[in-house]
C-alpha positions, 0 to 999 in steps of 0.5 A: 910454901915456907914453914912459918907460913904454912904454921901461920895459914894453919893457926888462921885457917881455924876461924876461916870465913871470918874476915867480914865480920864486924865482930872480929874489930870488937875482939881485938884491941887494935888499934891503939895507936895510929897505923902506918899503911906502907906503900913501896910506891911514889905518892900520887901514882896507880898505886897510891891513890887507892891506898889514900882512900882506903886510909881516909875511909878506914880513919872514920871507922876506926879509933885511929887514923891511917896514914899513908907512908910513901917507902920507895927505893930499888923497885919495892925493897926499901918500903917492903923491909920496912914493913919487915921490920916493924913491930908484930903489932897490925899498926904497920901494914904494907900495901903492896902489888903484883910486885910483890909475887916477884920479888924472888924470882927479880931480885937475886939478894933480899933483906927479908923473905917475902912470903916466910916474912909476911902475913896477907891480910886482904885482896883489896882488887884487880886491875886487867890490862888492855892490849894495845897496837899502833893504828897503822899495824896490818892486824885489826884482832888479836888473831891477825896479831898473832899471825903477823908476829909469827911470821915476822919473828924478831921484827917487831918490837913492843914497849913496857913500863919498867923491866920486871913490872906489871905490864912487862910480865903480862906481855911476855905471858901473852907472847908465852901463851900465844906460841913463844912469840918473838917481839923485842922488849924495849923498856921506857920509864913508865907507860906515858913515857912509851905511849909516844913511840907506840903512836908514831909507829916506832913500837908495835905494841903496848901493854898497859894499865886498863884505865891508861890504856883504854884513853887511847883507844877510845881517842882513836890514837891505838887500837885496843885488840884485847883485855887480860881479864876474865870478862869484858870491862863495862868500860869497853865492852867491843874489846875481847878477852884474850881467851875470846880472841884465842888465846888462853891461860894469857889471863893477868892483872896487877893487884892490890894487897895489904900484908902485915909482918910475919907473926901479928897475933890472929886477933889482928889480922882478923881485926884489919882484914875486917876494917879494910873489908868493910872499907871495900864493900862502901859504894863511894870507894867501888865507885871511885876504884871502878873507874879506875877498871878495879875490880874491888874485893870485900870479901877475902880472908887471910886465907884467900889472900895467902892462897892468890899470893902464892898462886901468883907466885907460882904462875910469875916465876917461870915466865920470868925465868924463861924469858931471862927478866932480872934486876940485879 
């Protein structure tokens, strides 16, 4: 970890565990003035959908409004300098994903230092992802999966939504873990772009998003052989964790974080991380983020946040590396 975050882990280490109380808003300031919450991700998608309501709900509990500033351009770069950038204020926040663990090891030239140059401020949730095949392939589990890909090296090929995304990371940590598996990567622009060949047989695998993928599944269109996650989603409770099915350490997620530039006074990251706590813990907001299979956090801290951030860090950055993914 760079020494400005570890300085700036150290100074909020010394009021851990207080980033649910409600008194951390009475002793700050902020806001006061409207807050800008950046999201490096077009208006409408995954991503910005639970970023618009964490703004609408926190812009009734707070003096201020929230509002919603779609910052996209070359993967996340663009909105992310921004929020680089910005005033050390808490009034310009960034709401960013797994993306943001990989920025270092994807691209080769940044325009700021994505730990050294942020704060975490709070894990807002988890999302896991579903393993799906076409219903024609000769493997009906994971297992079966496994077998036939290992005895078929270079034969198959499986589909993403983007290079260096989300489900692209999550695949190669699955083939990683399952035994240096050999599939070929065919990438699409986005996942409802890749889902047609998955379901004529051209690819024989997908990644992808729970809640997209699950869709198929429960239609008939794919079958679902595994969950990246901890546990069964409710959601789908027939469909096994990789770990059930034989496969360990293959455990993956994107997620959903809000960061704060590098050197916003205490006061406010504890301010902000209780606001969007208080947010999370509303039952409307884990009942909606719930359909979308997110696992909601209220109760992280900066401290707990940094620590995910740079456990992810640590985890994506050699699967990238050996599997030689790149943006440049």
């Amino acid at each position: 970890m760079r020494r400005r975050s570890l300085l700036a882990l150290s100074a909020l280490g010394t009021a851990a565990g207080s980033g649910l109380a409600c008194p951390a808003l009475a002793q700050s300031s902020w806001p006061s003035q409207p807050i800008r919450l950046v999201v490096p991700f077009a208006a409408g998608g995954p991503t910005d959908i639970p970023a618009r309501l964490f703004a609408e709900e926190l812009s009734k509990i707070l003096p201020q409004r929230v509002i919603v500033e779609n910052r996209t351009g070359a993967g996340v770069v663009v909105g992310t300098d921004v929020v680089a950038k910005a005033p050390k204020d808490g009034h310009t926040l960034l709401y960013n994903t797994i993306a943001h663990s990989v920025l270092r090891a994807l691209f080769p030239r940044l325009p700021f230092d994505p730990v050294a140059d942020f704060q975490p401020v709070a894990l807002m949730g988890v999302i896991p992802m579903v393993l799906l095949v076409n219903k024609d392939l000769p493997a009906q589990n994971l297992g079966e999966l496994v077998k036939l890909f290992r005895e078929n090296p270079g034969k198959y090929d499986y589909g993403s939504s983007g290079n260096g995304g989300a489900v692209h990371l999550a695949t190669e940590l699955f083939l990683k873990r399952a035994g240096d598996l050999k599939v070929n990567h065919i990438t699409y622009r986005g996942s409802s772009a890749g889902m047609p060949d998955l379901l004529s047989g051209r690819l024989a695998m997908f990644m992808d998003v729970a809640a997209g993928g699950l869709t198929y599944a429960q239609r008939g269109d794919a079958r679902a052989l595994g969950i990246s996650a901890d546990r069964r989603l409710p959601q789908a409770p027939e469909v096994p964790t990789f770990a059930e099915a034989g496969v360990a350490d293959a455990e993956s997620y994107t997620w959903h974080m809000v960061l704060a530039p590098s050197g916003t006074p205490e006061p406010v990251v504890r301010a902000a991380n209780a606001a969007f706590n208080r947010v999370a813990a509303l039952e409307p907001v884990q009942r909606r983020l719930t359909e979308m299979t997110m696992t909601v956090r209220s109760d992280t801290t900066p401290e707990t946040a940094t620590k995910w951030l740079m456990d992810e860090i640590a985890k994506w950055e050699p699967i990238i590396r050996d599997a030689g993914i790149r943006i440049d």
